[in-house]
N, C-alpha and C positions, 0 to 999 in steps of 0.2 A: 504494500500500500504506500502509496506517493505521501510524505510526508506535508502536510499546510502552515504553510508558514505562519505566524499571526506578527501583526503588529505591539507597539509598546498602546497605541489605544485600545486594541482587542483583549487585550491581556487586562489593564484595566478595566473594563465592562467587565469580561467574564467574572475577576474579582469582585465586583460591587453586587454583581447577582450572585457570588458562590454567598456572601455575608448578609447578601436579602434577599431571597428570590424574587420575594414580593414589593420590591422595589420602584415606584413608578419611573419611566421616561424621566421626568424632569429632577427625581433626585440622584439617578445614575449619573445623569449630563453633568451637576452640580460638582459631584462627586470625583468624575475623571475628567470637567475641564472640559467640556465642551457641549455642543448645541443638541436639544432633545432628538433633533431630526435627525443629528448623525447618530446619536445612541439608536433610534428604532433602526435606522436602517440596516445597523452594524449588528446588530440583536439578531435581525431578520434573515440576515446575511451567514452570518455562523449558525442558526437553524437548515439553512437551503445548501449549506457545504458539509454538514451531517457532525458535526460539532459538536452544535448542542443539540443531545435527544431527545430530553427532555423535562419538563418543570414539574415536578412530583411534590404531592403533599403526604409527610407519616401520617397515620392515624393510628391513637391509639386503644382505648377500650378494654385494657387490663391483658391485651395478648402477650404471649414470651415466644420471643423466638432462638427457635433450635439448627443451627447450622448442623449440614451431615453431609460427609465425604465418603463417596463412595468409588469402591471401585473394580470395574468390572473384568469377567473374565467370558470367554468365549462366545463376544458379541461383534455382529460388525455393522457395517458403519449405515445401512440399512434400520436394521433392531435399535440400534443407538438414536439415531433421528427420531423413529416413534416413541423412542421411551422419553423423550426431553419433549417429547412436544408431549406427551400424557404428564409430565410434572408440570411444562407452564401453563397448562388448564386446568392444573387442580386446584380445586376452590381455597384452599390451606397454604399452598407454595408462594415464599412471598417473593424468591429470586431466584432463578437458575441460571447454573453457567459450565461450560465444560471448561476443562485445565486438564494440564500436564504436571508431571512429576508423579509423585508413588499412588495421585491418587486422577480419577476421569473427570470427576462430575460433584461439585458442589452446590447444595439446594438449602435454603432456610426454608420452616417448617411454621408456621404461626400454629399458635394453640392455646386456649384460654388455663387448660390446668395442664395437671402429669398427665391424669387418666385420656383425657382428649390426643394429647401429645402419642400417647402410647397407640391411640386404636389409631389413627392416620397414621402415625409411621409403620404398624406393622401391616396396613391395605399396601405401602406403599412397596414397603419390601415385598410383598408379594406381588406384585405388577413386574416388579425387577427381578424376581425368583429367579432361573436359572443361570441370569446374569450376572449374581451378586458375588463378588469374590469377598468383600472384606468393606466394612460402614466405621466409623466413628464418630462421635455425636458430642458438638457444647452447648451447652444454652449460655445467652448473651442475659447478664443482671446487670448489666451499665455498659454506657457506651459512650463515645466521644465522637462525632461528624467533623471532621475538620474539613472538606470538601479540596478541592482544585488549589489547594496552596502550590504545588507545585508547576504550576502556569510562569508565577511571576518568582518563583522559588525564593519567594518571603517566609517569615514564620508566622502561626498567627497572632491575631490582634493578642494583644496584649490585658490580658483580664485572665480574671480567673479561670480556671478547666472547668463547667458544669458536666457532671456526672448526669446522664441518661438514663436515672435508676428509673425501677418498676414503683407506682404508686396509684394508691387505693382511686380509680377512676370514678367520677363524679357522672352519671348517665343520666346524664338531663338531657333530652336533644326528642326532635318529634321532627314529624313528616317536612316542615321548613327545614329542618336542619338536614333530613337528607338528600334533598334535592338540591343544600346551595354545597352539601360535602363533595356529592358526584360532579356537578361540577367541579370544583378543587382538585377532585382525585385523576379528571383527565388533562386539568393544565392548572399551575399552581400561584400562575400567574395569570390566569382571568382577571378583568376590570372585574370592580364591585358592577359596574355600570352594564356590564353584559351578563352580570350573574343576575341581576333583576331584571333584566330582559327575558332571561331567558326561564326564569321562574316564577314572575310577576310578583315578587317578590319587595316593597320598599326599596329604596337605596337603601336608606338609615335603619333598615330592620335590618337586612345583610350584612354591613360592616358589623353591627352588633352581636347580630349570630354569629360569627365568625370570632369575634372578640371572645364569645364567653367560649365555644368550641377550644377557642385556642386555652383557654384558664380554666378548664376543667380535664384539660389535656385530653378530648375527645382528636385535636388536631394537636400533635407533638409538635412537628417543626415542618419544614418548606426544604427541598431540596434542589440542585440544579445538577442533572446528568449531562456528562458530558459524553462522548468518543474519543478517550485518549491516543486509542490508535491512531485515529487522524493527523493527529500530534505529534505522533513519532514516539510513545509511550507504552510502554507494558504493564498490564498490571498485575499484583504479584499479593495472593493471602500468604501471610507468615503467622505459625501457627506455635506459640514455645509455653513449656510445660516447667513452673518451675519446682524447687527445694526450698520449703520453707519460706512459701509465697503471705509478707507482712505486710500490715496497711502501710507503713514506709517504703516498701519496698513497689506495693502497686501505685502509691502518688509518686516515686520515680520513673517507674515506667509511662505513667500519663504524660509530664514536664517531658521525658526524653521526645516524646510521640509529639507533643504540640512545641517544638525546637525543630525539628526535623520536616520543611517543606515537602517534602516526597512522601509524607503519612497521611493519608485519606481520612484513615477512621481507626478507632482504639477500641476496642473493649477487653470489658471483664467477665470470665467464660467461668463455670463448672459444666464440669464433664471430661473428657480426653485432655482440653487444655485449659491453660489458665489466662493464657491473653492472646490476644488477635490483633493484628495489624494489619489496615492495605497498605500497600504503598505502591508509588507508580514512580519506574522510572526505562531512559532509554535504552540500555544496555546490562547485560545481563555481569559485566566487570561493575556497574554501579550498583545492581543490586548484590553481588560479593561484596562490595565495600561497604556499604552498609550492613550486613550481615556478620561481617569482621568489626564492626563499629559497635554493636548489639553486642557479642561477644566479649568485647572488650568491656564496655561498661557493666552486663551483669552476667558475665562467663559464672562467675560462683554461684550463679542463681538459678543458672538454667539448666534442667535435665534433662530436657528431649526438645528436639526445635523443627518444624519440618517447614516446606514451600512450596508452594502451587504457583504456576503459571494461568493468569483468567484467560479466557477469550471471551466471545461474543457472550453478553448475559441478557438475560430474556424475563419478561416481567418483572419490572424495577420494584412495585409495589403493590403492597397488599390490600384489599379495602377489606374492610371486615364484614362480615354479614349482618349486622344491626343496623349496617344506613346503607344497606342494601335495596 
């Protein structure tokens, strides 16, 4: 893939939407210095070059998600197609992607408890039955989005790390709320002004519902996907199991993750590991160095470390069945 080049105002934008998705025109232009009409059309522009994918809203609703690495044996590339397109249809799957290295195919799993968790993944293993050589399974209890810092390969803003814990969700929300959510959940950046269009909804009741969505954490946060292969980018799960994993020791590992441009997103795992990283970068000598940089800072910590190579990922996002 031909690598696209961007400029230092493209990189700009994309940074003001990785920090807002929800950003209008006129505070992006503000922002990166220059005219709203250049930001739309530069917006519009890295959408039409496959850039940017697309503008996602989390929702959340008390779900836990379960990442699961699987990996196959005596499948080809036929059986492999149908089975990835039966995981991004399933009602429960909130991402799928295939990789390389020790493992094929990594999928997160939404699920309101264990017992939920347990009957979907064990339908699921059985759709993959003959194909299943070997699964491993974390669930995510906090998480960090750091997004596209490695665009302008900054660190981020400077503020505190907020932790993405799990918390007792408030279910307030009725048939307005899900028709301005569905909206949200296909572009995360809809006008308030086309979402009452398109629901006949108030302006002012809209922003509103959306306000309290957002403070009852029915809407978590706002995301912007990108296409880092366009870019010239790979992206890379890094997956490390430590010794004597302490709250000092996981608020190091956060601080190292938001230091480090090339880190997407952090979490804090039980199960097979104890922390997760993406991270994206050009060459596979940069992700050694990084990997040897990891090492170096907490070699005494870590007892099993593995890495996956992404490719193309398929269903960015889950919508839940309550504002269905």
């Amino acid at each position: 893939m031909t690598e696209i080049k961007l400029d230092l105002l493209d990189k700009k934008i994309l940074n003001a939407l990785n920090q807002n998705v929800r950003a209008q025109y006129s505070e992006i232009a503000k922002k990166v210095r220059s005219s709203k009409e250049v930001v739309n059309y530069r917006i519009k522009r890295l959408i039409d070059n496959g850039i940017i994918k697309e503008f996602v809203t989390i929702f959340g609703l008390g779900y836990w998600a379960h990442k699961i690495l699987i990996q196959f044996e005596k499948i080809d590339g036929e059986e492999e197609k149908e089975l990835i397109e039966y995981l991004v249809n399933h009602p429960n799957t909130n991402w799928v992607t295939p990789c390389s290295g020790n493992w094929d195919l990594v999928l997160a799993i939404m699920a309101k408890d264990p017992a939920h968790f347990d009957k979907v993944l064990r339908k699921i293993l059985a759709r993959i039955g003959p194909f299943l050589q070997d699964y491993k399974i974390s669930t995510s209890i906090g998480s960090q989005t750091f997004g596209h810092t490695y665009i302008l390969g900054s660190v981020k803003e400077d503020k505190k790390i907020h932790m993405e814990v799990r918390k007792k969700i408030k279910l307030d929300f009725d048939e307005k709320d899900k028709k301005i959510a569905k909206i949200l959940h296909a572009n995360a950046r809809a006008k308030l002004t086309e979402i009452s269009a398109a629901t006949k909804i108030p302006i002012d009741t809209v922003k509103y519902r959306i306000k309290k969505m957002e403070e009852n954490l029915i809407i978590r946060r706002y995301r912007l996907i990108l296409d880092p292969a366009k870019l010239g980018y790979n992206r890379y799960e890094i997956f490390i199991r430590c010794v004597n994993l302490t709250d000092p020791l996981i608020t190091k590992f956060k601080e190292y993750s938001k230091q480090n441009p090339n880190v997407e997103y952090f979490s804090r795992c039980v199960g097979s590991w104890d922390i997760e990283l993406t991270v994206h970068f050009k060459t596979n000598t940069e992700l050694r160095s990084f990997v040897l940089d990891i090492k170096k800072e907490f070699g005494d910590y870590i007892k099993n470390f593995e890495s996956v190579s992404l490719f193309n990922t398929y269903n960015f996002i889950y919508f839940p069945e309550e504002l269905r």
